[in-house]
C-alpha positions as CSV (number, residue, x, y, z in Angstrom):
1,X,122.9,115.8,122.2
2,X,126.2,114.6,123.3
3,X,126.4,111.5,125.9
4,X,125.5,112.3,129.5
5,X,124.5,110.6,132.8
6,X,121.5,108.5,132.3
7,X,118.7,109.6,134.8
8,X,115.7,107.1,135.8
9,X,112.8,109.2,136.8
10,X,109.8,107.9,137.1
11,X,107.1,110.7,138.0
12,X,103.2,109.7,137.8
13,X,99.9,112.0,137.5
14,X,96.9,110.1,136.6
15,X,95.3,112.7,135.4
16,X,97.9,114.8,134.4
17,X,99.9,111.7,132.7
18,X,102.8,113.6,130.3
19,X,104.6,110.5,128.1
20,X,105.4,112.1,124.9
21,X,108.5,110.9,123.9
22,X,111.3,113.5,123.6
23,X,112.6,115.0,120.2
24,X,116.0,113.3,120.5
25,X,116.8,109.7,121.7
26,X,119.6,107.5,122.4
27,X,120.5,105.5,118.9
28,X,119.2,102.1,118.7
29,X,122.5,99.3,119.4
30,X,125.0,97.9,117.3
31,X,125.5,94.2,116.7
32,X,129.3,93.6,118.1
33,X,130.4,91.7,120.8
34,X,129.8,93.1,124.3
35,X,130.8,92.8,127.9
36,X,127.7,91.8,130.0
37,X,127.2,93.4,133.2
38,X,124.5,92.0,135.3
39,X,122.0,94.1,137.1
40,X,123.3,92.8,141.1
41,X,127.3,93.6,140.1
42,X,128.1,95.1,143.6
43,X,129.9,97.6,141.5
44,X,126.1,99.6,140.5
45,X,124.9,101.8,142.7
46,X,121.2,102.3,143.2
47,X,119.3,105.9,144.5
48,X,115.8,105.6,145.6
49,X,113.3,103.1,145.9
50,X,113.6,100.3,144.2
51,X,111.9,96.6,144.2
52,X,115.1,94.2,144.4
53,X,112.6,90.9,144.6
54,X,114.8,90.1,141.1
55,X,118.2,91.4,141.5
56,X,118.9,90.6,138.2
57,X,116.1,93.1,137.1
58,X,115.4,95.6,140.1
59,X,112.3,97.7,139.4
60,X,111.1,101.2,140.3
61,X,108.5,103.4,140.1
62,X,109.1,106.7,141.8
63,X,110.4,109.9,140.3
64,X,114.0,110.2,139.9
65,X,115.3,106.6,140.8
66,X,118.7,105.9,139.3
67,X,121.4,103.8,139.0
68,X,125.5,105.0,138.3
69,X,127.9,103.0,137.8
70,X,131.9,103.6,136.5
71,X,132.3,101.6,133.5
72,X,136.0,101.3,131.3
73,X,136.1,101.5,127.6
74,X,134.8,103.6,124.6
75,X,130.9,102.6,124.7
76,X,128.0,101.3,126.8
77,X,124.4,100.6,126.5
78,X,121.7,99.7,129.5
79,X,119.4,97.2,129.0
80,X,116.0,98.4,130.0
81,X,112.2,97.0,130.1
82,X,109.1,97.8,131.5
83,X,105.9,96.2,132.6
84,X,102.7,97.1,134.0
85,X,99.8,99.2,132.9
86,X,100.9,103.2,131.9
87,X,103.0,105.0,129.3
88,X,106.6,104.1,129.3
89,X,109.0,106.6,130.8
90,X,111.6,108.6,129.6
91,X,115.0,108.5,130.7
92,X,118.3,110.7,131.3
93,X,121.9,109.1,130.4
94,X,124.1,111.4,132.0
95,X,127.4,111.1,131.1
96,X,130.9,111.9,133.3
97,X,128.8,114.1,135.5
98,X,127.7,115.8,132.4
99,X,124.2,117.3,134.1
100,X,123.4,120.0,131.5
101,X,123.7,117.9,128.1
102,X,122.0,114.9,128.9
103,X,121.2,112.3,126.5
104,X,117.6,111.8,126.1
105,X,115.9,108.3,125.8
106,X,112.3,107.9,124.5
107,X,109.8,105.6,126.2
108,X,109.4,103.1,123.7
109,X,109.9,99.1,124.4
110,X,113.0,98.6,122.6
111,X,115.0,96.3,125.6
112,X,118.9,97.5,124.9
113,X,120.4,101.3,124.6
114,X,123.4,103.2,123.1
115,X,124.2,105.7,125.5
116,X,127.6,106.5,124.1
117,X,130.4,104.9,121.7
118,X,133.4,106.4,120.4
119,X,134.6,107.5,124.2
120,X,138.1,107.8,125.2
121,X,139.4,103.8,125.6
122,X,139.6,105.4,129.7
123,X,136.7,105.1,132.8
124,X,134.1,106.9,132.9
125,X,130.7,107.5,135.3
126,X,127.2,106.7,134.0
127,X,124.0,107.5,135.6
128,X,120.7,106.3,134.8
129,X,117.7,108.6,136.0
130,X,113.4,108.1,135.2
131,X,112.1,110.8,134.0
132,X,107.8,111.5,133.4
133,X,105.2,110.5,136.0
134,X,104.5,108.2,138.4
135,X,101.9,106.8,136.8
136,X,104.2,105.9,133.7
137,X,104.6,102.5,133.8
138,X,107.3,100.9,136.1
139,X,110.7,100.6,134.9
140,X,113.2,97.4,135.0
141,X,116.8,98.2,135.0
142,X,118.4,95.1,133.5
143,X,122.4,95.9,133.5
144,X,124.6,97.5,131.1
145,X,126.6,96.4,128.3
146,X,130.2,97.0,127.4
147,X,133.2,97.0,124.6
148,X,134.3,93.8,125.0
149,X,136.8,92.5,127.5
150,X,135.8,95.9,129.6
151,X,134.5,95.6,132.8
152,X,132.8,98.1,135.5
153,X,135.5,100.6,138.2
154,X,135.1,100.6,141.8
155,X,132.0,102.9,142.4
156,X,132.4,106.4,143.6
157,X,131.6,107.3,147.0
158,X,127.9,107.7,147.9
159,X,127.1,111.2,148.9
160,X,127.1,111.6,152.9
161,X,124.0,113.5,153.0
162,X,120.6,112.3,152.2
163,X,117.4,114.2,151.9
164,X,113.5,112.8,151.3
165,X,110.4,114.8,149.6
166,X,107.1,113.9,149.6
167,X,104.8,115.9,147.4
168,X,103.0,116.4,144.4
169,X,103.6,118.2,140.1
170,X,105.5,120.9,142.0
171,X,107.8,118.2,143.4
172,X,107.6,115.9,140.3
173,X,108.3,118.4,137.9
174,X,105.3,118.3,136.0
175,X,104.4,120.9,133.4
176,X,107.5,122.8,133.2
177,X,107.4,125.0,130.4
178,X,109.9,123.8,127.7
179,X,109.9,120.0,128.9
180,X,108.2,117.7,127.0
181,X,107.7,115.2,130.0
182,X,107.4,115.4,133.3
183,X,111.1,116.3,134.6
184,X,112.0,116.0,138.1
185,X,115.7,116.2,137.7
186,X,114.6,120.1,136.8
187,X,112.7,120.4,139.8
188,X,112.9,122.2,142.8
189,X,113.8,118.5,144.9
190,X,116.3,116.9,143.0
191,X,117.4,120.2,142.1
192,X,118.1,121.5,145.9
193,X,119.4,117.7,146.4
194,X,122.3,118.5,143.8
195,X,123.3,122.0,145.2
196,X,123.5,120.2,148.5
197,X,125.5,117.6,147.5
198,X,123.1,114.8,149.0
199,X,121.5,111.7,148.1
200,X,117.9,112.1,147.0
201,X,114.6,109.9,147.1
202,X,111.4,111.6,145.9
203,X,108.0,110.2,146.5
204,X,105.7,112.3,144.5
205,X,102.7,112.5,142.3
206,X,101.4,115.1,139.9
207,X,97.8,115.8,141.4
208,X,98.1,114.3,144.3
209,X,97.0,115.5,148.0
210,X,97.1,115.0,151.5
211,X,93.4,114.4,152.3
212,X,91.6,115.1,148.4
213,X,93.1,115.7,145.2
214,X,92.9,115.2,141.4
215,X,94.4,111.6,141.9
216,X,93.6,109.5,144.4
217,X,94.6,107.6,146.9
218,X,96.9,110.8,148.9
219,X,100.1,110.8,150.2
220,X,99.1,109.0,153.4
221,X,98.1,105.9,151.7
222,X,101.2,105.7,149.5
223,X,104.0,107.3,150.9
224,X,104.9,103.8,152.4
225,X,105.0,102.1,149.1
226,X,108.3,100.8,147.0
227,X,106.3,101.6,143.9
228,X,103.2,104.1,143.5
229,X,100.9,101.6,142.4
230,X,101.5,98.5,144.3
231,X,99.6,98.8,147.4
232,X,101.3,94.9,147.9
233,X,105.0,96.3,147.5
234,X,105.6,98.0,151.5
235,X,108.7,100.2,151.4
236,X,111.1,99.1,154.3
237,X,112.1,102.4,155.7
238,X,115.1,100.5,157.4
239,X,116.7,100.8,154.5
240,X,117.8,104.2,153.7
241,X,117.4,106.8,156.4
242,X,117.4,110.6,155.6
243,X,118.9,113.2,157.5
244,X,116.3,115.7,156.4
245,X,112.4,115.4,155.3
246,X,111.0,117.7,153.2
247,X,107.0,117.9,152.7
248,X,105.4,119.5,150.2
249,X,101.5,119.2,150.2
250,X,98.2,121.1,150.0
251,X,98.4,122.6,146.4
252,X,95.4,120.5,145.3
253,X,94.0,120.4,148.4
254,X,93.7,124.2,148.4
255,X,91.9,123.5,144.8
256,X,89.8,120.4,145.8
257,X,88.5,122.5,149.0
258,X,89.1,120.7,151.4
259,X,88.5,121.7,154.5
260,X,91.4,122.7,157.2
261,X,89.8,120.7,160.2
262,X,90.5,117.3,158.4
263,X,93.6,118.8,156.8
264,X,95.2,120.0,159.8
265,X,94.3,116.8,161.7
266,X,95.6,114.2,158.8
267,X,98.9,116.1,158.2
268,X,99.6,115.6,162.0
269,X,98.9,112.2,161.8
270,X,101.4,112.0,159.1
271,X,103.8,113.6,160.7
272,X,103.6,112.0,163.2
273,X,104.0,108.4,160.9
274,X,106.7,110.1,159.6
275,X,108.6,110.8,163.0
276,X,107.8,106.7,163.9
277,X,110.1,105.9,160.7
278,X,112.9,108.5,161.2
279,X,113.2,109.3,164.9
280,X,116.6,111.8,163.9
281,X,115.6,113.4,160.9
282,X,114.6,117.1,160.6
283,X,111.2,117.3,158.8
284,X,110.4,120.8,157.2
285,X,106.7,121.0,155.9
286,X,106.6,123.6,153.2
287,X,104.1,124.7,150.6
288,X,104.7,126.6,147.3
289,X,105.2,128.1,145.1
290,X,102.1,128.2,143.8
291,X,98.5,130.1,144.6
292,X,98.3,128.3,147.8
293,X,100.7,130.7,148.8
294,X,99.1,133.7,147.6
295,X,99.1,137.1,149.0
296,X,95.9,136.2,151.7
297,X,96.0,132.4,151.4
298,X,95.3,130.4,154.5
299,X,97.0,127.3,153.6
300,X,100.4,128.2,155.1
301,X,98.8,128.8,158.4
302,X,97.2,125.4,158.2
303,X,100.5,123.9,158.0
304,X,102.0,126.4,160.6
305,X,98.7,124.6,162.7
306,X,99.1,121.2,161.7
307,X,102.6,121.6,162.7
308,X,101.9,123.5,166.3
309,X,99.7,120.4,166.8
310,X,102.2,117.6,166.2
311,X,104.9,119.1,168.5
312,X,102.3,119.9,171.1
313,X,101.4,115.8,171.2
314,X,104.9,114.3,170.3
315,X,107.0,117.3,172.2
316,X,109.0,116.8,168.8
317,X,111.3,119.6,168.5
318,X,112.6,118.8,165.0
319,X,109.2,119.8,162.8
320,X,109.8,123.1,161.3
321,X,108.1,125.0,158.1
322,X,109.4,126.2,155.0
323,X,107.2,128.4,152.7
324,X,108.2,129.5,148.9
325,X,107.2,132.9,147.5
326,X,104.2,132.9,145.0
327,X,105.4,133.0,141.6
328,X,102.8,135.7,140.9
329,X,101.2,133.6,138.0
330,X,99.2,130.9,137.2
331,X,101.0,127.7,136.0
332,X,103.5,125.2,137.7
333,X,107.5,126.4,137.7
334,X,109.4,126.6,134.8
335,X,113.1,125.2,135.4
336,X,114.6,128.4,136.2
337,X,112.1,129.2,138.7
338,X,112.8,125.3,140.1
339,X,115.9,126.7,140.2
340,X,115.2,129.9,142.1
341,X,113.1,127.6,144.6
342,X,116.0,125.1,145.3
343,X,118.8,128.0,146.1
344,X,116.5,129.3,148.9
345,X,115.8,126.0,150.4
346,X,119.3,125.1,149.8
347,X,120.2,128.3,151.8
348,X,117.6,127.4,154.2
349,X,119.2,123.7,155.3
350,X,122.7,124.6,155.0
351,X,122.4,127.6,157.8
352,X,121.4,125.2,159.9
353,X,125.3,123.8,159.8
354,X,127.1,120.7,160.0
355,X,125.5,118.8,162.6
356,X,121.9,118.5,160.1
357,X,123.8,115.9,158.8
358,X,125.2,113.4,161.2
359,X,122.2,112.0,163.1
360,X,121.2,108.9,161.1
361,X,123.0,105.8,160.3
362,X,124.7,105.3,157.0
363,X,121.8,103.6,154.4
364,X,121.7,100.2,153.4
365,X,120.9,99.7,149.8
């Protein structure tokens, strides 16, 4: 494949763990001299959540984290590493924007990447997204390295609009027909995220539910985290504030059975923890696209319930619902469908016009 934006995603199912490594990966590096760029250049850019307690090496663990970065010169390489207990996670290198011919790094523990050599001797944009699940093990982005001499461009401009999903496979991109991981960039979130031109954290996790699922704990008990597995690591919602929350949830509690009393009741009370953190933000629960929206299913009035109930305690006017058609088959969505899935949603925000995306102050990170 030719050399694309590099794409961090780290997606996690424990039960539904996907870590083969990918038919074609980044070359293993050369031996000349390099420019070292450090990990806490101001010039990097980082998208998600990520651990900073090392700036030198700052650490993630959710589905599409990423890092980008404009770099001068005819090659570079990341320096990657990863700890913890799970399969190592793929990445994307994406390239000058390059979305659709990304180049593919394996999950193995080799430290240092080629991305690309052989460039134009001009700048260029890199981005570094985690690809698989969130159970793959966490990922340490260590810096890049350069042609010598060559040094990183002033960043570009962070997107102006930023959007949040919580969910679960559907979210995370697990089981997409032709991907041999777990791919959230080809999923419905990131996916909508791009055609909105907005900034994008996912916190997601194949199997996962609000009150029982495959995996456990569910989302209320780690949608607060900076990593999905560090119950120690809180998430300070101070610093990045979306202008719109998307919630996608109840898939696998439709299959686990649970029961809508306690379902309606602990999605209000997320809600509800949700609104403390982002008093601005427009939160749209939705569910789908898959048999929990079937022709006769009850889940999407449980939401349309859970939803009635947390504006009639909060007087929140900013809680509406969002429900995708059935894709009519069994099995998660394939990347076209995704696709398909982000347009409408897409569609859905941008109607609402300009003002969705002026309430919250700008983000920290």
């Amino acid at each position: 494949m030719k050399p694309g934006l590099l794409l961090l995603v780290f997606s996690a199912a424990a039960v539904f763990a996907q870590a083969s490594p990918p038919p074609e990966t980044a070359q293993r590096p050369s031996a000349s001299p390099a420019a070292v760029i450090d990990a806490d250049n101001p010039a990097i850019q980082y998208f998600g959540r990520f651990s900073f307690a090392n700036p030198k090496a700052p650490e993630s663990g959710w589905p599409a984290t990423s890092v980008r970065a404009r770099f001068e010169g005819t090659s570079i390489r990341a320096r990657l590493a990863s700890d913890g207990t799970g399969a190592l996670a793929p990445f994307y290198a994406i390239l000058d924007g390059r979305e659709d011919d990304p180049v593919v790094l394996g999950g193995d523990k080799r430290g240092e990447w080629l991305i690309a050599k052989g460039l134009p001797d001009t700048v260029h944009t890199i981005e570094l997204v985690r690809l698989g699940n969130a159970w793959n093990a966490p990922s340490r982005f260590q810096g890049f390295l350069l042609d010598a001499g060559k040094k990183l461009a002033e960043p570009p401009p962070r997107p102006a609009r930023r959007i949040e999903f919580y969910g679960d496979s559907i979210t995370e991109g697990s089981y997409m027909a032709g991907q041999p991981f777990a791919n959230p960039y080809r999923a419905y979130a990131a996916t909508t995220a791009r055609l909105l031109h907005a900034e994008v954290s996912l916190v997601c996790k194949g199997g996962m539910g609000l009150v029982r699922g495959f995996t456990m704990p569910p989302l209320p008990a780690v949608y607060d985290r900076t990593e999905p597995a560090r119950a120690d690591m809180p998430w300070g919602f101070s610093h990045w504030t979306p202008h719109v929350v998307v919630v996608n949830i109840g898939q696998n509690d439709s299959w686990k059975g649970t029961e809508p009393a306690p379902y309606i009741d602990a999605y209000a009370k997320f809600l509800a923890a949700l609104r403390g953190h982002y008093p601005n933000a427009l939160i749209v629960c939705a569910l789908g696209s898959m048999d929990a929206v079937a022709p006769g299913s009850k889940w999407p009035g449980h939401i349309r319930a859970a939803v009635e109930q947390a504006k009639k305690e909060t007087q929140d006017p900013r809680i509406e619902t969002f429900f995708f058609e059935y894709l009519g088959k069994k099995g998660h969505p394939d990347p076209a469908q995704a696709r398909a899935m982000a347009e409408k949603l897409a569609a859905f925000l941008e109607a609402k016009g300009p003002a969705l995306w002026t309430s919250p102050p700008s983000p920290k990170i």
